[in-house]
C-alpha positions in Angstrom: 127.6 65.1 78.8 127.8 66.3 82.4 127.1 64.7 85.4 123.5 64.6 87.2 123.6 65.3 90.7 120.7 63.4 92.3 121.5 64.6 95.8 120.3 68.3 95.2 116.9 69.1 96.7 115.0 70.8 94.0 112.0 73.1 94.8 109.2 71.0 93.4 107.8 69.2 96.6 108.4 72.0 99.0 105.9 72.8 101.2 105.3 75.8 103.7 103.1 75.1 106.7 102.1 78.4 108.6 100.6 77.9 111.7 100.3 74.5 111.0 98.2 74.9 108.0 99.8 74.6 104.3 99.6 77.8 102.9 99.5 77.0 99.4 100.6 80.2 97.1 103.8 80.7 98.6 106.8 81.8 95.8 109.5 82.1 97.6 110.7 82.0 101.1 114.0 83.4 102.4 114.7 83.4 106.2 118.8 84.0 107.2 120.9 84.5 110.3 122.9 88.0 110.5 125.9 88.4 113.3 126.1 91.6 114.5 130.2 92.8 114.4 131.4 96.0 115.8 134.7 97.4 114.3 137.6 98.2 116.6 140.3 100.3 115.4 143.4 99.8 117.5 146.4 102.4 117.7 149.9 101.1 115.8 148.2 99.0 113.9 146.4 99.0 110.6 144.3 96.3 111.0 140.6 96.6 112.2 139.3 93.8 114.4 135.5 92.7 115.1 133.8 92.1 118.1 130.6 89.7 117.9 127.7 91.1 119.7 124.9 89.0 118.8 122.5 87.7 115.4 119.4 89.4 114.0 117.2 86.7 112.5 114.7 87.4 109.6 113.6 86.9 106.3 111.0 87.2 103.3 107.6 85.0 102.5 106.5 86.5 98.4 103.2 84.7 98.3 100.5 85.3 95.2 97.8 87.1 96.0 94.5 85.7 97.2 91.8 85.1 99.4 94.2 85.0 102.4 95.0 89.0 103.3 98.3 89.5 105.2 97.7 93.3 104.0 95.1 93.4 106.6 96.4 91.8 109.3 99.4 93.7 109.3 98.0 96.8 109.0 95.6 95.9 112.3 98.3 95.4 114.1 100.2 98.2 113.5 96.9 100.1 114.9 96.7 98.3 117.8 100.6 97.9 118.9 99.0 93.3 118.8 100.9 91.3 116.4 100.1 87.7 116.2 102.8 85.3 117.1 103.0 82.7 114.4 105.2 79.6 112.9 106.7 78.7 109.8 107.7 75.1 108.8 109.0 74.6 105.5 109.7 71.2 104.4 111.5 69.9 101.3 111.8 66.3 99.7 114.5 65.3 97.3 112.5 63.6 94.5 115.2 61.0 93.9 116.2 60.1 97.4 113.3 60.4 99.3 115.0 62.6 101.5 113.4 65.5 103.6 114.9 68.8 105.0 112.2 70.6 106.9 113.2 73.7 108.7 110.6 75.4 111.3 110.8 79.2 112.7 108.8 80.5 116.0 108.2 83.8 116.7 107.3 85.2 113.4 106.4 88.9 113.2 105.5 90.3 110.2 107.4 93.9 109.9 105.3 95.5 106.9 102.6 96.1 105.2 103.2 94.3 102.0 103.5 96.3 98.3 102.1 95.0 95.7 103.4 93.2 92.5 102.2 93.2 89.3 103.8 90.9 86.7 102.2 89.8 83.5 98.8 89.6 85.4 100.0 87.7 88.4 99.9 89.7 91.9 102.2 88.8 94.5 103.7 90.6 97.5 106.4 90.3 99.9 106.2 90.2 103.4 109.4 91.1 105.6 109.6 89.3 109.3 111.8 88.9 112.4 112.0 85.7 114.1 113.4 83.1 116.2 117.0 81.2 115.5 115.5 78.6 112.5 115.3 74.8 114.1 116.2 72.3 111.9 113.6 69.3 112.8 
């Protein structure tokens, strides 16, 4: 019989907040931290080295479709060249421990209009953004 690791946080009582306001039918949420590296090639030698010059920070909200239409928002401002500035908290609690892990991200841009998904009946879409450096609070 194997072990059972009580100090995993499990997805159950995870909760986005966007805005400041729970939003609900989120799926998924995925925001990560890429370094930028430039290769440098130098003469008499076969190694390549890398130069840091900076992060890009992003990610991905899948939400089930509903009342609440990022579609149209996004689209708007697109048109207009205005895109709302928002915030994302996502907080976690470790159902054995009691322990929380809440994250937050400023400066949230949403980068496309989301496609559809259809599976078995169920509509969700994805929505890729840029933001801020994630704050662990």
């Amino acid at each position: 019989m194997s072990r059972i690791n009580k100090s995993v946080f499990i997805g159950q009582g995870g909760k986005v907040y966007i805005d400041g306001e729970l939003e609900a039918q989120v799926k998924e949420l995925t925001i990560k931290v890429t370094g930028k590296f430039t290769d440098l090639e130098n003469c008499g030698t076969f190694e390549t080295e890398s130069v840091y010059e900076g992060y890009d920070t992003d990610g991905t909200m899948t939400v089930y479709m509903t009342n609440t239409d990022y579609a149209e928002e996004i689209t708007e401002s697109f048109r207009t060249g205005v895109f709302r500035d928002r915030t994302i908290v996502s907080k976690l609690t470790n159902r054995n421990t009691g322990e929380e892990a809440s994250y937050s991200v400023s400066e949230v841009i949403f980068t496309e209009v989301p496609v559809v998904t259809q599976k078995r009946g169920v509509i969700e879409y994805s929505i890729p953004f840029k933001c801020a450096m994630p704050v662990k609070l």
